[in-house]
N, C-alpha and C positions, 0 to 999 in steps of 0.2 A: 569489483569494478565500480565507478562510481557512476553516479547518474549523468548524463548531458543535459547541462542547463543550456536552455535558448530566449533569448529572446525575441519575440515576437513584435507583432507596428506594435499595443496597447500591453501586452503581456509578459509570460515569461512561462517555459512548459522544463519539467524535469520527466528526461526518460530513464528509466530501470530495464536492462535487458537481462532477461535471466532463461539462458537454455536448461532444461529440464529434462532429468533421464526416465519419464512419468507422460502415462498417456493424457490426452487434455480431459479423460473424464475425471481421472484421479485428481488433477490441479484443480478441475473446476468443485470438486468435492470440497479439499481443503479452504476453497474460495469462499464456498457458500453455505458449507453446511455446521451449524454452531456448536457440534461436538469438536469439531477438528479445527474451526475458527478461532476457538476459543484459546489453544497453544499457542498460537502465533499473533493474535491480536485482542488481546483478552477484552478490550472496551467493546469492541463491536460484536452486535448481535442481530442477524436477519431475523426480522417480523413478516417483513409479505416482498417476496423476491418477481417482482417483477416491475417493467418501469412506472414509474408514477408512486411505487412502494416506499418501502421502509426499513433502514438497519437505524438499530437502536445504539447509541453511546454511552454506556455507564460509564461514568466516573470513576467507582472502583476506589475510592480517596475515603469509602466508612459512610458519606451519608447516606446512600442509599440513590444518589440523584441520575437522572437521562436525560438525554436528548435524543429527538428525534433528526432524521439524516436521509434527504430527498434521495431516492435511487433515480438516476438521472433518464439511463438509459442500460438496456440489459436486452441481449438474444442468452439463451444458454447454449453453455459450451463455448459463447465464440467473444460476447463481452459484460463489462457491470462497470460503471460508472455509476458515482455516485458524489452528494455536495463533502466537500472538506475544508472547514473553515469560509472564506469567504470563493475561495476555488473549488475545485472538484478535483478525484482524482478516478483512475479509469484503466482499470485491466482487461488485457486481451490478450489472447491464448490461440497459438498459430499452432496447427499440428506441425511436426519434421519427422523426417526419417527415424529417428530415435527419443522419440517422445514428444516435446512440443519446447516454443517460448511463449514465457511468459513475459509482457511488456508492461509493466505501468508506466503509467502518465501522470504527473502532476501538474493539473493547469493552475497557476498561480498570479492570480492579477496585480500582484507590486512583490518587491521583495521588504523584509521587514527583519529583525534582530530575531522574529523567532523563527526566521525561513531556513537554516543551517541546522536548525532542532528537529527542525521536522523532516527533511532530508534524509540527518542520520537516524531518526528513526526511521522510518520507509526502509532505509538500508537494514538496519540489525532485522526490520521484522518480515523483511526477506529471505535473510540467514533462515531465520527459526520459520518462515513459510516451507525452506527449503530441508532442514531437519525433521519437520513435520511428516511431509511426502516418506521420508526414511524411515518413517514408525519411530523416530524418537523424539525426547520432548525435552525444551532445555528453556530456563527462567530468562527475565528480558536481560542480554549481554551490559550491564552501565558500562562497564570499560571500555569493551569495544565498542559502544555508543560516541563517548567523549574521545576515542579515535577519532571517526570517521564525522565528528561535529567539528572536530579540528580541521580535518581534510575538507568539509562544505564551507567552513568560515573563509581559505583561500581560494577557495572556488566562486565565490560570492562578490572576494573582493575585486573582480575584476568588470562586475557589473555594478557597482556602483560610486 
């Protein structure tokens, strides 16, 4: 399913709804803890999980390079916000009957030629958030990437 893009008065927010057959302590596991993060978003690494903290961005491209990455705002169990480029993006974890949603947010303050990239990644690294939770581990999809970059390009063009 794809994300809903909105726009906002100054903005633009993309939501991911993803229901989940997994209790919210298991999602918030895979969320936050860098053995299990590592499957599913291999740049990001939690340094100090709480607001005001820190996940680290490796590059992962051979030189050995990071960045640091403001944790915006964070309760456990219920949310993590954190900066993402010149926006942020922002998960939260509702319990339900049969496990919980999981919601991210992408708050994005302009659209730009690399906003469709970053989209369908959020999506694939959904996928594999969602393979993770399964106990299995699968490499980042490029194909099904360049799908669903295809799918945000005409989702895009109708905002600008």
């Amino acid at each position: 399913m794809l994300a809903v893009l909105e726009k906002t008065k100054e903005s633009y927010t993309a939501v991911y709804q993803r229901p989940l057959a997994a209790s919210v302590q298991a999602v918030w596991s895979v969320l936050t803890e860098n053995d299990q993060l590592q499957h599913w978003m291999p740049n990001l690494e939690v340094a100090d999980l709480r607001k005001g903290g820190t996940i680290k961005f490796h590059m992962n491209d051979g030189t050995g390079e990071a960045f640091d990455i403001a944790i915006l705002d964070f309760k456990e169990f219920v949310y993590l916000q954190f900066e993402w480029g010149e926006g942020s993006v922002r998960f939260e974890l509702t319990p339900q009957a049969e496990g919980c949603l999981l919601r991210l947010t992408e708050y994005l303050p302009f659209l730009n030629d690399h906003t469709p990239k970053d989209l369908a990644g959020w999506h694939v690294c959904l996928d594999m958030f969602q393979s993770v939770l399964k106990g299995e581990h699968m490499d980042f999809p490029e194909k099904e990437w360049a799908i669903w970059y295809e799918k945000y390009m005409q989702v895009l063009q109708h905002y600008r």
